[in-house]
C-alpha angles and dihedrals in degrees: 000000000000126000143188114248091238085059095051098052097058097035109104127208099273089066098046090060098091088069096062086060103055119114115257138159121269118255114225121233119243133198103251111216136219092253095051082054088050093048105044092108087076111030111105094191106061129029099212116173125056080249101035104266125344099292087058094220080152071214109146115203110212121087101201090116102041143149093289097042109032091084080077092047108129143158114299089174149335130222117189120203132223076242125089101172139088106318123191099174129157109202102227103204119206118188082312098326113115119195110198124166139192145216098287103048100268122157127207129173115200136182097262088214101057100010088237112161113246096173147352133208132185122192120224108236122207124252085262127044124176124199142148130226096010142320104291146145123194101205148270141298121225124207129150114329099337140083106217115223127189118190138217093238088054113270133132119220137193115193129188112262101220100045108019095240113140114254091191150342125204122185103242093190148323107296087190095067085043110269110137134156118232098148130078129263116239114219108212124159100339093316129109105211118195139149141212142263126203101099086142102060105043111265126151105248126229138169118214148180121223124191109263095215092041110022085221120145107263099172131357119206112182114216089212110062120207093246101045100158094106119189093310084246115192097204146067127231089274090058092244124147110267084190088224111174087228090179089062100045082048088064093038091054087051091037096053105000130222114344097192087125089080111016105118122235104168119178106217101177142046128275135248116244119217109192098178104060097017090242126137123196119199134165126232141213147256122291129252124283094035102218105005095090089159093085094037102063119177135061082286104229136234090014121117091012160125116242134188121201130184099244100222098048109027088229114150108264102174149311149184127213116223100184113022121211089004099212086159102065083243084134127144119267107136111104120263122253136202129212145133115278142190114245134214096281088034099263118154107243141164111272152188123211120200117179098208133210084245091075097254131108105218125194123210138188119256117207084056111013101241121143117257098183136321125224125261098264117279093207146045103280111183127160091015111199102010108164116234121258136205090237095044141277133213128225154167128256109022133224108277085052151193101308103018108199087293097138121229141237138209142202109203095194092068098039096236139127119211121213132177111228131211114198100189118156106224135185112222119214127187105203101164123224147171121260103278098211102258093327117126114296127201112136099213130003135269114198140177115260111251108244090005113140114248118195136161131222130206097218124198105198126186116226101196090063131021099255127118095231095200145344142200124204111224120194091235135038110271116233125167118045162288141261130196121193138177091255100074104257134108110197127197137155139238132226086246102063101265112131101187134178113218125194102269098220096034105026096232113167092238095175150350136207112189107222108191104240128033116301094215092148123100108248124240128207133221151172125205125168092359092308128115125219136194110204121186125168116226102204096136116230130272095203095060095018098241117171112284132235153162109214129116106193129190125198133198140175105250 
C-alpha cells in the first residue's frame, strides 16, 4: 500500500491496521556472532543492541531516509501486541528478524520487513511482582542462538531464537523483598550483564554477568559497598550547596552504623561497553529511603553515580558521584555513552556522557571517571537544592528530571548530544518510616503541583562545550527516547501521540506521524532488501499516564 506523505502525517493507528494483515513470506532467524555485536555501530542492516552497538551513540549509520526525503516517510506496517498498557520497548533487528517486547515480559519475533508474526512467548510471572513507577520491560538482548529476557519477578531467560522455547531460566533475585528487571540484558563476550531494580524498597543494588550458554553466576559487583559513607561531600557535581547537617549524619552513623544493607542502589539502564580496554560504565540510582536522608547518613555510595567496572571480572574500576546523599529522587538512570571528548585543555580524550535527571548532560572522562564539564541546564532548576519538609518543598526540577531514564543519541560528526526534557513542578514531602520489608519506601512524597504547567524540550547539547546548541519546546513532558541517524535526522515520540524527525544540526520539526497512544518508547532503524525502516512502539507511558497502546509501527519511504 503506498501513500502520500500528507496522508501519512494525519492517518491514526486504526487506519493503518489493515497493513499488519496482509499476506507476506516468512524471514528466517540467523546466529548472531561476537563480531556482528562488535560491529553494530556500523552496520546499517540490523540494529542490534537496546542503544545501537556497545558505545550506545543510538547513532544509525545508513542515510536512505534522510533531511531532503523524510517529509515522504509513511507506514510500511503495523504489529499490534496481547498487551494494552505502558510500553518502553526497543526493537532489537537481526538480518530481518525484530524482537519487541511488552509490559509483561512477552517476547515476538516478527519478519522486519512485513511485521508478520513468526513467535510468541509469554513469560510466566510469579504470584507476587514488585515494581516501581509501572509494569515495563525495555527490550532483549541477541547473541548467538539465543533471544535474552529479563522479568519483571526477577528472573533471567534465554529462548531459543528460532522457536521462542525457552533454553533456560536462572532466578536473578527475591522479588518479594523488591527486586524486579525492567531493563534489558547486554550480551558481550559470552556474558549476559543486567542490574537490578528495587531502589525504592530498599534493596541493596548490584550489577552481574551470567554465563549466555548456561545462565550460571560468573561475577557479582554491589552497587552498595560495605563502607558507603563516602567523603561527606557538601556539594553536587556542579559544586552547588546541598545544604547536608554533616554533624548530625556523623551521630546517626555512630549512632546505627552503616545501612548499606538497604539502601537501595538500583541500576535501571544498559552499560557501555568499552572493547578496547574491557571496561563497562554504567549509572546508578537513588538511595533508599527516597527522601528520608536523615536514617541514611553518609555520601551514600554508589548512589547517583557513574561506575566503571573491569568487564571480565566485575572488580571496581572507578566512579564519580554527581548528587551526594540524594534526598530529591534527581538520581541516574539515563544510559551511559561513550564518545571522544574534548578535554579541559582541548585534548581529545575517551569519554562518558550521562543526561541526568538534574537537567545537565555531564561528560566524564573515561580512563578515571572525573568530570571533565557539565551542560548549561536543559530545564527549569529553581530552589536547588531545597531540603524536603514535612510540610512540603518546591523544587525544580522535579522527580522524574530533567533526563528520565529516556535514553540519548548522539551524532559524533556534529559534535552534539540529543536529550529528551520533562518540566514537571513537584512538591517534595519528608514523612519518616521504618524500613517496610520490601514494601515500597519513600520516606516522604513528591507530587505534581496542581494547575502547574507542565511542558517537554528536545535538547541538542554539545558536548565539546557546555551550550545547548538548540531546543525545541514540546506540549507535554517527554519521556522515552532519541534516535540520531546519517541522514541527518534525529527522531523521537510525545506523550500525545505525536512520533516526529527534527533536523539534526538545526532542530527543525521535518515530519509527523500521529500514533494513536503515547510513543514513550526509544526508535530503532533498519535496512532489509536495500530498504531502510524507522520503527518506533506507541504503548503510552504508566509513570506520566499517557494514553496507552499496543502498536509497533514501521515506517519507510515507498
Amino acid at each position: 500500500m503506498k501513500r502520500t506523505a500528507k496522508s501519512t502525517i494525519t492517518a491514526g493507528a486504526a487506519a493503518l491496521a489493515m497493513l499488519a494483515a496482509l499476506p507476506h513470506a516468512r524471514a528466517q532467524t540467523t546466529a548472531v556472532t561476537q563480531d556482528q555485536l562488535n560491529k553494530a555501530g556500523s552496520d546499517g542492516n540490523n540494529f542490534l543492541h537496546t542503544n545501537g552497538n556497545y558505545a550506545q551513540t543510538r547513532f544509525y549509520p545508513n542515510r536512505q531516509i534522510n533531511a531532503g526525503n523524510v517529509a515522504h516517510l509513511h507506514p510500511a506496517w503495523i504489529f499490534q501486541t496481547d498487551v494494552k498498557e505502558s510500553t518502553e520497548t526497543t526493537p532489537i533487528v537481526v538480518n530481518g528478524i525484530m524482537y519487541i517486547t511488552t509490559s509483561f515480559d512477552h517476547v515476538y519475533a516478527l519478519n522486519a520487513r512485513t511485521g508478520e508474526q513468526i513467535w510468541y512467548y509469554a513469560q510466566k510471572l510469579g504470584p507476587l511482582t514488585i515494581y516501581c513507577c509501572g509494569p515495563n520491560n525495555r527490550g532483549v538482548a541477541v547473541s548467538g542462538d539465543k533471544v535474552y529476557l529479563a522479568t519483571l519477578d526477577s528472573k533471567l531467560v534465554a529462548l531459543d531464537a528460532k522457536t521462542g522455547k525457552v533454553a533456560w531460566e536462572t532466578q536473578i533475585a527475591d522479588p518479594t523483598l523488591g527486586y524486579s528487571e525492567t531493563m534489558a540484558p547486554t550480551a558481550v563476550n559470552g556474558k549476559i550483564l543486567i542490574g537490578t531494580n528495587g531502589g525504592e524498597y530498599g534493596i541493596r543494588g548490584f550489577v552481574r554477568a551470567y554465563d549466555a550458554e548456561t545462565g550460571k553466576l560468573i561475577w557479582n559487583f554491589d552497587t552498595i559497598p560495605e563502607n558507603s559513607v563516602g567523603v561527606w561531600a557538601t556539594k553536587d557535581a556542579t559544586g552547588r550547596d546541598l545544604h547536608r547537617d554533616i554533624a548530625a549524619e556523623k551521630a546517626a552513623l555512630a549512632k546505627d552504623g552503616d545501612p548499606y544493607k538497604r539502601l537501595g542502589g538500583g541500576v535501571w539502564q544498559n552499560p557501555a561497553v568499552d572493547l578496547a580496554h574491557h571496561r563497562i560504565y554504567f549509572v546508578v540510582g537513588n538511595p533508599s529511603p527516597d527522601l528520608d536522608g536523615a536514617v541514611r547518613p553518609g555520601d551514600n555510595l554508589y548512589t547517583d553515580s557513574l561506575v566503571s567496572l573491569d568487564l571480565d571480572s566485575g572488580k571496581y574500576v572507578c566512579h564519580f558521584q554527581y548528587v551526594p546523599h540524594d534526598i530529591w529522587d534527581l538520581d541516574a538512570v539515563s544510559p551511559t555513552v561513550l564518545v571522544p571528548v574534548r578535554d579541559k585543555s582541548g585534548k581529545l580524550v575517551d569519554g562518558v556522557l550521562h543526561a541526568g535527571k538534574t537537567g545537565h548532560v555531564y561528560v566524564n572522562k573515561a580512563d578515571d571517571c572525573s568530570p571533565i564539564r557539565f551542560s548549561a541546564a536543559m530545564v527549569e532548576q529553581k530552589n536547588m537544592w531545597t531540603l524536603p519538609t514535612p510540610q512540603g518543598a518546591i523544587m525544580l526540577p522535579g522527580a522524574n528530571g530533567g533526563v528520565e531514564w529516556s535514553p540519548i543519541a548522539v551524532d559524533p560528526g556534529l559534535g552534539l548530544s540529543y536529550a529528551i526534557n520533562l518540566h514537571q513542578p513537584m512538591t517534595y514531602t519528608v514523612t519518616p518510616s521504618p524500613y517496610p520489608d520490601g514494601k515500597l519506601w519513600l520516606g516522604g512524597a513528591f507530587a505534581v503541583i496542581p494547575g502547574a504547567q507542565q511542558t517537554g524540550n528536545v535538547t541538542a547539547v554539545d558536548y565539546n562545550t557546555d551550550k545547548i546548541a538548540w531546543q525545541v519546546k514540546t506540549e507535554q513532558p517527554m519521556i522515552g527516547g532519541i534516535l540520531a541517524t546519517a541522514g541527518g535526522l534525529v527522531f523521537t515520540g510525545e506523550g500525545n501521540g505525536q512520533f516526529k524527525a527534527y533536523n539534526a544540526k538545526t532542530g527543525a520539526a521535518l515530519w509527523r506521524f500521529q500514533a494513536g497512544a503515547g510513543v514513550n518508547a526509544p526508535p530503532s532503524s533498519y535496512t532489509v532488501n536495500g530498504k531502510q525502516y524507522v520503527v518506533v512502539a506507541a504503548g503510552g507511558n504508566t509513570q506520566i499516564d499517557f494514553k496507552r497502546g499496543n502498536a509497533v509501527i514501521a515506517f519507510t519511504l515507498d
